[in-house]
C-alpha positions as CSV (number, residue, x, y, z in Angstrom):
1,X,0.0,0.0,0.0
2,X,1.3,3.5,-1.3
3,X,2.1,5.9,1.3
4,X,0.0,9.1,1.3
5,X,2.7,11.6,0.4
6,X,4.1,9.3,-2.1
7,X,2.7,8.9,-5.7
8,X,1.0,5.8,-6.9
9,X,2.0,3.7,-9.8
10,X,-0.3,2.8,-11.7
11,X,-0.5,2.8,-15.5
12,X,-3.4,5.3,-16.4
13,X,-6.5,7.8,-15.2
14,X,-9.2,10.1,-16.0
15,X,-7.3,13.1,-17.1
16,X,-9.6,15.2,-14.8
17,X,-9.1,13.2,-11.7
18,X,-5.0,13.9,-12.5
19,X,-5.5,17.7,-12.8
20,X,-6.9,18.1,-9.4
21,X,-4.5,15.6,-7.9
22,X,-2.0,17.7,-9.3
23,X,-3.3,20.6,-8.1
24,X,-3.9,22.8,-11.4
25,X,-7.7,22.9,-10.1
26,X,-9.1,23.1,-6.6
27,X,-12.1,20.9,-7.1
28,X,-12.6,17.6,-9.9
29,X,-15.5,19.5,-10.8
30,X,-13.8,23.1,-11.7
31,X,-11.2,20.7,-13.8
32,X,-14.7,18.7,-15.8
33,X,-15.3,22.1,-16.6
34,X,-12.2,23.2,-17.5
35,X,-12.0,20.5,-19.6
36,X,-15.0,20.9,-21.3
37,X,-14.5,24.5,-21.4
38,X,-11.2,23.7,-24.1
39,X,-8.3,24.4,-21.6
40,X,-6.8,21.7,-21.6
41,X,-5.3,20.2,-24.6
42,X,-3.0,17.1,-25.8
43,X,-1.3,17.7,-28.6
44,X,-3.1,20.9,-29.6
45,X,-6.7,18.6,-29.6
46,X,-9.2,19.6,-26.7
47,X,-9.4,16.5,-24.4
48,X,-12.5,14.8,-23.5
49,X,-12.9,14.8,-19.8
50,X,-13.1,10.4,-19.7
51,X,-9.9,11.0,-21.3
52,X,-7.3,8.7,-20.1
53,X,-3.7,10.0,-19.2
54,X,-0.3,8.4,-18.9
55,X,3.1,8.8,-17.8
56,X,4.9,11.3,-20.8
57,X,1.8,12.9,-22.0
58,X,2.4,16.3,-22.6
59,X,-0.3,19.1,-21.8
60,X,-1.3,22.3,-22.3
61,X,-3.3,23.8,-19.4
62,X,-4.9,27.3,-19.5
63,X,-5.5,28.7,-16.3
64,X,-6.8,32.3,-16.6
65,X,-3.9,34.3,-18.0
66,X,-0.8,31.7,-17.9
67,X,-0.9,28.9,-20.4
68,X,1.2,26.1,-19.1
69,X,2.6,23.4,-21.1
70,X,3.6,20.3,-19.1
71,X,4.9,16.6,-19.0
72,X,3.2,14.3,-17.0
73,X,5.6,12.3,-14.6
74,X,3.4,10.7,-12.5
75,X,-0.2,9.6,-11.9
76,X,-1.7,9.6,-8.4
77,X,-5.5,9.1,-7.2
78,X,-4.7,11.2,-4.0
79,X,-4.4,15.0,-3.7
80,X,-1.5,15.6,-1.9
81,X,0.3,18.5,-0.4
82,X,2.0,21.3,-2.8
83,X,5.6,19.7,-2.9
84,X,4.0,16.2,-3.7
85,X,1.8,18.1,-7.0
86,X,4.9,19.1,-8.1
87,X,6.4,15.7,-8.5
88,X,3.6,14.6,-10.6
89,X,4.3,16.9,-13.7
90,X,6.9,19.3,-15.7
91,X,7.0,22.4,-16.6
92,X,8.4,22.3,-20.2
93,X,10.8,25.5,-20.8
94,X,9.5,26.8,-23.6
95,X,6.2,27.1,-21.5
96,X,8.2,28.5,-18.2
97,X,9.7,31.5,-21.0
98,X,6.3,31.6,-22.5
99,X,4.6,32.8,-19.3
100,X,7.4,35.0,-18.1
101,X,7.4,36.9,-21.0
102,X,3.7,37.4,-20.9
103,X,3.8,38.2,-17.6
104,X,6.2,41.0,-17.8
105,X,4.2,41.9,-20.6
106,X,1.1,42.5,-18.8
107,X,3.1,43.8,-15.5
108,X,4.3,46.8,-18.2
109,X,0.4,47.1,-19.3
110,X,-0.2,47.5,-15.6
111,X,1.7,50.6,-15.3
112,X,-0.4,53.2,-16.4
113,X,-2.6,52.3,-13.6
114,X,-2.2,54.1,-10.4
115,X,-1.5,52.8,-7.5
116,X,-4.4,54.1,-5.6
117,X,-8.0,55.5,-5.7
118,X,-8.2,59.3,-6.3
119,X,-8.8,60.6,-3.0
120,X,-11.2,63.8,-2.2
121,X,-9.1,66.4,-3.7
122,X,-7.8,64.6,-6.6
123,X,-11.5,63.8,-7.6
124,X,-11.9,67.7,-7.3
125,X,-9.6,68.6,-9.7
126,X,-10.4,65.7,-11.7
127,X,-13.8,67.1,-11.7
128,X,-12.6,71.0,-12.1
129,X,-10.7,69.7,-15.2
130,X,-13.3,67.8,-16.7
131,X,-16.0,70.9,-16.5
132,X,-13.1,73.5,-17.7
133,X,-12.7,71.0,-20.7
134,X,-16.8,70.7,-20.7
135,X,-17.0,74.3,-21.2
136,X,-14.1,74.8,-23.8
137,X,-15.5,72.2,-25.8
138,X,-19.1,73.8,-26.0
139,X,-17.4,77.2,-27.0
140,X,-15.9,75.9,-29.8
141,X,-19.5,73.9,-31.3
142,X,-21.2,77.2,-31.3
């Protein structure tokens, strides 16, 4: 009998039964829908969610922005703690670049934002400036 920390060898499983084990998705439920959603992918094909997975398989897993692309290393029927997840799969480093570059990407997109709500004043003159403009703009339609 398999330890609980430990992976089980076994030779395949439902591929949504591996993604929560592996901790991609919190519940098997969120990873069904996933699934059905088109997230998750096996060699660019959307996967059924009876799908069967094995060790080397290689998938791509959309999880809101990041796109990961991973190798599957182990199978395991128990949802383990973080470090034992992480033994179960891959990162491949084309996907690891992939989603380091987009995330710097985004981080860059994020800078125009400020870092804080306007507070009384600032809405003031945000306000003062938008009826200033308001005005100049109604002088120049007459």
């Amino acid at each position: 009998m398999p330890r609980q920390h430990e992976p089980e060898s076994m030779d395949a499983m439902r591929i949504d039964k591996w993604l929560w084990a592996a901790r991609f998705f919190k519940t098997r439920s969120i990873a069904k829908a996933a699934i059905e959603g088109g997230k998750v992918h096996h060699h660019n094909d959307r996967v059924k969610v009876s799908r069967d997975v094995r060790v080397g398989m290689e998938l791509t897993i959309q999880q809101g922005f990041e796109k990961k692309t991973v190798v599957i290393k182990a199978l395991s029927a128990i949802r383990g703690g973080a470090p034992t997840a992480q033994l179960l799969y891959e990162e491949t480093a084309e996907s690891i670049e992939r989603r380091e570059l987009h995330a710097s990407q985004r981080k860059l997109h994020n800078l125009a934002r400020p870092d804080h709500r306007p507070s009384k004043k600032d809405r003031r003159h945000i306000n003062r400036f938008k009826q200033e403009n308001v005005q100049s703009w109604s002088y120049h339609d007459e």
